[in-house]
C-alpha positions in Angstrom: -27.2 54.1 -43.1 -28.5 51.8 -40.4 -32.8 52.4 -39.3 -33.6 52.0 -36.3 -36.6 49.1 -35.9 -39.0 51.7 -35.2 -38.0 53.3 -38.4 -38.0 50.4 -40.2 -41.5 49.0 -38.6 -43.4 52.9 -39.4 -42.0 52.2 -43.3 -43.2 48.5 -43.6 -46.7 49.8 -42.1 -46.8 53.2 -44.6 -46.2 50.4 -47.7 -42.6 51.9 -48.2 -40.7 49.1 -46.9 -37.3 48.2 -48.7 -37.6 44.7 -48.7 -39.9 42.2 -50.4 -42.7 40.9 -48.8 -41.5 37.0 -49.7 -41.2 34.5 -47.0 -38.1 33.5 -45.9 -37.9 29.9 -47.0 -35.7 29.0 -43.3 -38.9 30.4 -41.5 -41.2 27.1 -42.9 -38.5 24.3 -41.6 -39.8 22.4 -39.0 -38.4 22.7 -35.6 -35.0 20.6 -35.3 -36.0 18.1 -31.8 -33.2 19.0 -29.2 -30.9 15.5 -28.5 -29.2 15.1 -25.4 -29.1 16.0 -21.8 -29.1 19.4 -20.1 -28.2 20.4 -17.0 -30.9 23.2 -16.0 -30.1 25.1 -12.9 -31.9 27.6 -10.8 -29.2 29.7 -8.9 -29.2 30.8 -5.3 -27.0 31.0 -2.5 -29.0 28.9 0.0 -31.6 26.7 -2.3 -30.2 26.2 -5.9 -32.1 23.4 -7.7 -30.3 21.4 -10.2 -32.0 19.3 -12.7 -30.9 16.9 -15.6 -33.1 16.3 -18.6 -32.6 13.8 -21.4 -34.0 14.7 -24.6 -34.8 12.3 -27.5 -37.0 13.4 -30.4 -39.8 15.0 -28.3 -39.4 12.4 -25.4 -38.1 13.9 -22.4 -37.7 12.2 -19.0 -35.6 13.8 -15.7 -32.7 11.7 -14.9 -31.8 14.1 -11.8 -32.8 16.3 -9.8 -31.7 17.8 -6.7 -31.9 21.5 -4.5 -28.5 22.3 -3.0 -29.8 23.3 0.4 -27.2 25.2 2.5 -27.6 26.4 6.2 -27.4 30.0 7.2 -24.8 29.2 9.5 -22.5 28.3 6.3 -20.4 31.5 5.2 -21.5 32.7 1.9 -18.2 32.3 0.6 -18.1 28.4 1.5 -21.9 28.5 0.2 -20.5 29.8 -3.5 -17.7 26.8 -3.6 -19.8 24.2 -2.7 -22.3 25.7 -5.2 -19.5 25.8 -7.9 -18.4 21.8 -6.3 -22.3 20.4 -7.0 -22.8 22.0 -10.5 -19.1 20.4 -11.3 -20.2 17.1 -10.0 -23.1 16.6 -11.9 -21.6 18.1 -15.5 -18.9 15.1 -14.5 -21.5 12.5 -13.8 -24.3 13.1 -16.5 -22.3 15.2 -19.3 -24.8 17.5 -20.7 -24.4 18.9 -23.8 -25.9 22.1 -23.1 -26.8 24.4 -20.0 -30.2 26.0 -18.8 -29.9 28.7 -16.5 -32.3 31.6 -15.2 -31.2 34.7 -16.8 -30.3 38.0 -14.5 -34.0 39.2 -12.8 -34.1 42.7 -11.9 -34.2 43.3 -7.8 -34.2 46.7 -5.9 -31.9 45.4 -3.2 -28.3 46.0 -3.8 -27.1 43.4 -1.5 -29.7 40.4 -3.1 -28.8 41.5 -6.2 -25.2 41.0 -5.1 -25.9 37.6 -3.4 -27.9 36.0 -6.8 -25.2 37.5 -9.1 -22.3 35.3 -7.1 -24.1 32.6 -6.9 -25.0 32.4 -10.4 -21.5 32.9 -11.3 -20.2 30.5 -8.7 -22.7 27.6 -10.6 -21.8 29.0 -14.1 -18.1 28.8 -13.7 -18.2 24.9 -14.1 -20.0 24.4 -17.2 -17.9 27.8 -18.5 -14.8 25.8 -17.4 -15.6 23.0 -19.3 -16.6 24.8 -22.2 -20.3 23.7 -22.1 -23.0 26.3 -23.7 -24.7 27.9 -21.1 -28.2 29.4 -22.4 -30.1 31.4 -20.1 -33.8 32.6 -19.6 -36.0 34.8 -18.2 -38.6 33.8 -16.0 -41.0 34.7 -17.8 -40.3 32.9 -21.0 -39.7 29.5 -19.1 -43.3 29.6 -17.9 -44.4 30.8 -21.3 -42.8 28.0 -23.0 -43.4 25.1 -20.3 -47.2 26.5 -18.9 -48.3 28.7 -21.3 -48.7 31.6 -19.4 -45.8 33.8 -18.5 -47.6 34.5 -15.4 -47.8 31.2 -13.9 -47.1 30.4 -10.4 -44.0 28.2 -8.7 -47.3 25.7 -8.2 -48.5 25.7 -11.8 -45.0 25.0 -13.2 -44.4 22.2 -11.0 -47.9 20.3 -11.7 -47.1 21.0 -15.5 -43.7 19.7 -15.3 -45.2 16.6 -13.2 -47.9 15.8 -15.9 -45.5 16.4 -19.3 -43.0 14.3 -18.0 -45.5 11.8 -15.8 -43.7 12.0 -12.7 -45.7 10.1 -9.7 -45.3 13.5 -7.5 -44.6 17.6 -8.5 -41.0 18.4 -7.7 -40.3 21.0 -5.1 -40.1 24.8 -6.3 -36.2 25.0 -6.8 -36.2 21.6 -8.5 -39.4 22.1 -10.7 -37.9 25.9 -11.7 -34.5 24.0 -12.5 -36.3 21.6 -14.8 -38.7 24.5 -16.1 -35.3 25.7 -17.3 -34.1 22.5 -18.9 -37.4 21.9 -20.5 -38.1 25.1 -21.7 -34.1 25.2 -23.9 -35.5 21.9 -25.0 -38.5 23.3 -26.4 -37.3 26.6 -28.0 -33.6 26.0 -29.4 -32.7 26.0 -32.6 -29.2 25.0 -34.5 -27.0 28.0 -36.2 
C-alpha cells in the first residue's frame, strides 16, 4: 500500500516511522560543478531574451546575450517562426549542452496565457528537435537560487547577475531573466 506524504510525514513526527533514521550516504557528496554552455531563454512573443552561459568548475562568464525584439505590426504567427529561427541559430552557433527555460507561470487571461504558451513552444521546439535537455524553472526558484530571495525584483536580478559574473553594465530585463535562467540550472543540477 502506497502513503500519502502527509501520512508518511504525521508517522515520522509520532516516532512510528518505517524507515531508519540513517543518512543517506548520496546526501553528503558534494555538489557535481556543471560543465559546459547553456542556452537560457526567457520566452515571449514580442521580447524573448536569449542568453548563453559557459560553465567551468564554478567560473561562469556570458558568451551571449540578446532580446528578440519583434514589432507589433509583425503577425504573431511570423513572431513564433522567427522565435523558433533565433533559438535554432544560437543552439547551431554556441552548442549548448543543456537548456534553461522559465517554467509555465499561472495568468488569469486566457488569451496571454495562450500567447506565452506558443511562444514558449515555438523557442522550445529547436532544442527538442535537436534532442537537447530542456530544464525549466519557476520564477521564483531562479531568484532564489541567483539573489537569494524569491521575491526579488527584474532590478535586483540584473545587478546580481552583473556583479557574479563582473559584467561592466546590468543587462536589460529579458536578457538578465534569460541569464537568471542559465545561472540558476548551473547552480542547482545535479547528474542521475
Amino acid at each position: 500500500m502506497v502513503k500519502s506524504s502527509r501520512k508518511l510525514w504525521a508517522e515520522h513526527l509520532a516516532g512510528r516511522s518505517s524507515k531508519s533514521t540513517e543518512i543517506d550516504p548520496k546526501m553528503l557528496l558534494k555538489k557535481v560543478p556543471y560543465h559546459g554552455r547553456i542556452l537560457g531563454i526567457d520566452p515571449s512573443l514580442r521580447g524573448t531574451g536569449l542568453a548563453v552561459l559557459e560553465c567551468r568548475e564554478n567560473q561562469y562568464s556570458l558568451l551571449h546575450s540578446e532580446t528578440l525584439s519583434l514589432k507589433p505590426k509583425i503577425d504573431s504567427i511570423a513572431c513564433l517562426g522567427m522565435i523558433h529561427n533565433a533559438v535554432s541559430s544560437l543552439v547551431d552557433l554556441w552548442q549548448p549542452r543543456h537548456v534553461s527555460c522559465e517554467a509555465t507561470i499561472y495568468v488569469q487571461n486566457f488569451k496571454t496565457a495562450q500567447i506565452m504558451g506558443a511562444a514558449r513552444g515555438a523557442a522550445l521546439s529547436a532544442p527538442a528537435i535537436k534532442e537537447i535537455p530542456v530544464f525549466e524553472y519557476a520564477p521564483l526558484r531562479v531568484k532564489q537560487a541567483v539573489v537569494g530571495f524569491g521575491r526579488a525584483s527584474k532590478e535586483q536580478m540584473s545587478q546580481t547577475l552583473s556583479q557574479m559574473l563582473k559584467m561592466k553594465e546590468p543587462l536589460p530585463y529579458d536578457q538578465s531573466d534569460a541569464l537568471g535562467l542559465a545561472l540558476c540550472h548551473a547552480l542547482t543540477w545535479q547528474p542521475q
